[in-house]
C-alpha positions as CSV (number, residue, x, y, z in Angstrom):
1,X,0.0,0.0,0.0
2,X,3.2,2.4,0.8
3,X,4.2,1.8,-2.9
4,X,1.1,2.6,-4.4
5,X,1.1,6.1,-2.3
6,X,4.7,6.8,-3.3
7,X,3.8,6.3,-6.7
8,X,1.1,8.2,-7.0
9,X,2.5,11.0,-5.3
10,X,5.3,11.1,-7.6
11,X,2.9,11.2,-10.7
12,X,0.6,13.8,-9.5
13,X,4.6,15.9,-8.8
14,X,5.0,15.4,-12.6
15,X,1.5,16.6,-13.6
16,X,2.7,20.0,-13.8
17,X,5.7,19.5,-15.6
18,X,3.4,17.7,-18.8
19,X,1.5,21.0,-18.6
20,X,2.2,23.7,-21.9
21,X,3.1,27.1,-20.1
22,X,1.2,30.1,-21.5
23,X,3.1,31.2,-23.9
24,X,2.9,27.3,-25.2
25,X,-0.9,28.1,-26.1
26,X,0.5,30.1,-29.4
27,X,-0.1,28.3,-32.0
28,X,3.2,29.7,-34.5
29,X,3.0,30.1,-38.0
30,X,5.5,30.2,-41.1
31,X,8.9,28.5,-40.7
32,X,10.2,28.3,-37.2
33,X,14.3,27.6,-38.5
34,X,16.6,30.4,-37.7
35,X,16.6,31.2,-41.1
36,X,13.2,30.9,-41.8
37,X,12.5,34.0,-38.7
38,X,15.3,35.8,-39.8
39,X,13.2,35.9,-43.2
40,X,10.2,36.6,-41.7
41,X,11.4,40.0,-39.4
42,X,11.6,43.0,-40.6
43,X,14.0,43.9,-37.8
44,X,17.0,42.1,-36.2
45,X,19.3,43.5,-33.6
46,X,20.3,42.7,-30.5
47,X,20.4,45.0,-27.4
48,X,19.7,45.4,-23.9
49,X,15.9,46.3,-22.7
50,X,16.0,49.7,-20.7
51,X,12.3,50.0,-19.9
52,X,8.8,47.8,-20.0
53,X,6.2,49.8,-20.0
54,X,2.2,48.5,-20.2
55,X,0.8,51.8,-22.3
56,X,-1.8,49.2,-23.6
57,X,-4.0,46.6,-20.9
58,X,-3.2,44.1,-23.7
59,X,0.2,45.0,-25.1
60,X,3.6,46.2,-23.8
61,X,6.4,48.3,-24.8
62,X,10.4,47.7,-24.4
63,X,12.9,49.6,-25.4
64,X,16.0,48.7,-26.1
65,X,19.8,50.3,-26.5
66,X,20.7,48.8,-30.0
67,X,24.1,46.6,-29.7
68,X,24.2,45.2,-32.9
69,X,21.8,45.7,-36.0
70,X,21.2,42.7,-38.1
71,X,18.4,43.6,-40.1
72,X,16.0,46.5,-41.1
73,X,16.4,50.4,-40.0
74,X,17.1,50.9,-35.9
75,X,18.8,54.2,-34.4
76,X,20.7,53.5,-31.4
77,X,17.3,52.6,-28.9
78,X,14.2,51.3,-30.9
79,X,10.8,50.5,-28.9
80,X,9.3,47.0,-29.6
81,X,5.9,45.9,-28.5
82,X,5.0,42.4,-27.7
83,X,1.0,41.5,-26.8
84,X,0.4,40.5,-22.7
85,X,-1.0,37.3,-22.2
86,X,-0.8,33.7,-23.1
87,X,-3.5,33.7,-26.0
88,X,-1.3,36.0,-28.0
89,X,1.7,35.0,-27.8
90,X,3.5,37.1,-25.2
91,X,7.5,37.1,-25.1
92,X,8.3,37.5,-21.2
93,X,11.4,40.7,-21.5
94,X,13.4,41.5,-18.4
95,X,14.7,44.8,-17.4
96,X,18.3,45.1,-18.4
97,X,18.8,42.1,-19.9
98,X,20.0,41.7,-23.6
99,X,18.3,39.8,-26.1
100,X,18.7,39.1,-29.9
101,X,15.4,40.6,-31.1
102,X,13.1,39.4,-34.4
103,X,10.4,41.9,-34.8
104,X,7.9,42.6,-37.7
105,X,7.1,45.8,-40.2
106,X,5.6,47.2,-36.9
107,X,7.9,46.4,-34.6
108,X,6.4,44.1,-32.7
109,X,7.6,40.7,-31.7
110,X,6.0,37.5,-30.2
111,X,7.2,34.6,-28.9
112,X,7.0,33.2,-32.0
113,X,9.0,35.4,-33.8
114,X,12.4,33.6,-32.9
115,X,13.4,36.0,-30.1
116,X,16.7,34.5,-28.2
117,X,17.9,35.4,-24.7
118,X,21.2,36.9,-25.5
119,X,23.5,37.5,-28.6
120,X,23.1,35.2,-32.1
121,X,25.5,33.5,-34.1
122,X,24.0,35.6,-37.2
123,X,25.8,33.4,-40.1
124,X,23.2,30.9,-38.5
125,X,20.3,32.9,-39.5
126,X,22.1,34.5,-42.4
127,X,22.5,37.7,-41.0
128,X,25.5,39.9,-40.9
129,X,26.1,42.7,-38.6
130,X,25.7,46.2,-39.5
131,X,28.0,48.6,-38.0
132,X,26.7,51.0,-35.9
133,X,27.9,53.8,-37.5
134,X,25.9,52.9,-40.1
135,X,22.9,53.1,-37.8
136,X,23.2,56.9,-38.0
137,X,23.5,57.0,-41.8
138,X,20.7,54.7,-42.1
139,X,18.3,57.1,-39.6
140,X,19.0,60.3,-41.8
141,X,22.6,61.7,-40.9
142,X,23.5,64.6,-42.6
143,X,26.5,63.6,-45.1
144,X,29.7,66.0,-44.8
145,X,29.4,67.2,-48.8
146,X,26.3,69.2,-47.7
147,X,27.7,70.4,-44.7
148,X,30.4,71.4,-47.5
149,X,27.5,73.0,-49.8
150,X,26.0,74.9,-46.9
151,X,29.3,76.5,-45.8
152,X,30.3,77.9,-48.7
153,X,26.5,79.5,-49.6
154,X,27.2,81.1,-46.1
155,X,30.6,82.4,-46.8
156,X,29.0,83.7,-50.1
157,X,26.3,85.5,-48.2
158,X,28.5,86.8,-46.0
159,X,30.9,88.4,-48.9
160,X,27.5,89.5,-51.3
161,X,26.6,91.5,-47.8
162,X,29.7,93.0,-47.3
163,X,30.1,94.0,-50.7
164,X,26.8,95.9,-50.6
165,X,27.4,97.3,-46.9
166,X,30.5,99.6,-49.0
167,X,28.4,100.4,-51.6
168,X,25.8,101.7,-49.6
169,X,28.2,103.4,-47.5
170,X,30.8,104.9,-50.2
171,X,27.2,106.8,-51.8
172,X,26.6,108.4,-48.4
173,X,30.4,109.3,-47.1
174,X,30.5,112.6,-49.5
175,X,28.2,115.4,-50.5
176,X,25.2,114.9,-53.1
177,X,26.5,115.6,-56.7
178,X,25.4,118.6,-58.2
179,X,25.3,120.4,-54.4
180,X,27.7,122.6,-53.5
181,X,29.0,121.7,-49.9
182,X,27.7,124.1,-46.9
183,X,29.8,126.8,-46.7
184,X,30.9,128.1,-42.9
């Protein structure tokens, strides 16, 4: 009789290790191989989450300080939402903690969107890093040939202004033509 109580106690111990966790209860589309999420995103990178907020009762926001940029157009922090609870797929982020990140056109990731704790070996998923100083140029940075263009319109405003300043100034310095000057 012992037995049959040991036994059974150690089967109803297991029960909740059978059970599918929440996020389990997705049911994942499209081609779950590195390669095939790294397809599917939009956005790659991998970075550390700074702040979770819950702006939405069913959705929250993380924002992360970009590391590494795999895929798709990221400044140096990007903001990636992920749905709250188990029915749609919710990928559990922890404060200041890095991740490798797969995210769609919206930015938004799942748990079924290939998300990994940590950094990627990105020839696995076909992926090649992106400098970040590319990040910049990529966001909008101003390249140095305009800089170039604007300085020298300035430095040719500067010498058109000039030029008229003595104009004006030479006509006024003597006495209107055709006047004789005051006498004393």
């Amino acid at each position: 009789m012992k037995r049959v109580v040991v036994v059974i106690g150690l089967l109803a111990a297991l029960v909740p290790l059978g059970s599918r966790p929440s996020w389990a209860a997705c049911d994942c589309t499209g081609e779950q191989t590195p390669q095939g999420q790294a397809d599917n995103a939009s956005l790659v990178f991998t970075g550390r989450a700074t702040a979770i907020d819950t702006p939405l009762p069913d959705t929250a926001s993380v924002e992360f300080a970009v590391e590494t940029l795999y895929k798709g157009v990221a400044g140096h922090s990007v903001e990636v939402t992920t749905p709250l609870g188990g029915d749609l797929c919710h990928f559990d982020f922890l404060p200041r903690t890095r991740y490798t990140v797969f995210a769609n056109e919206n930015s938004s990731t799942t748990a079924c969107s290939g998300n990994v704790r940590g950094v990627i070996n990105p020839k696995g998923y076909g992926l090649a890093a992106i400098p970040l100083s590319r990040i910049s140029e990529a966001r909008g940075a101003v390249a140095a040939w305009v800089w170039a263009v604007i300085g020298t319109a300035l430095l040719f405003a500067a010498g058109g202004g000039l030029l008229v300043a003595r104009r004006s100034t030479g006509r006024r310095s003597g006495p209107p033509s055709g006047r004789p000057a005051p006498g004393p």
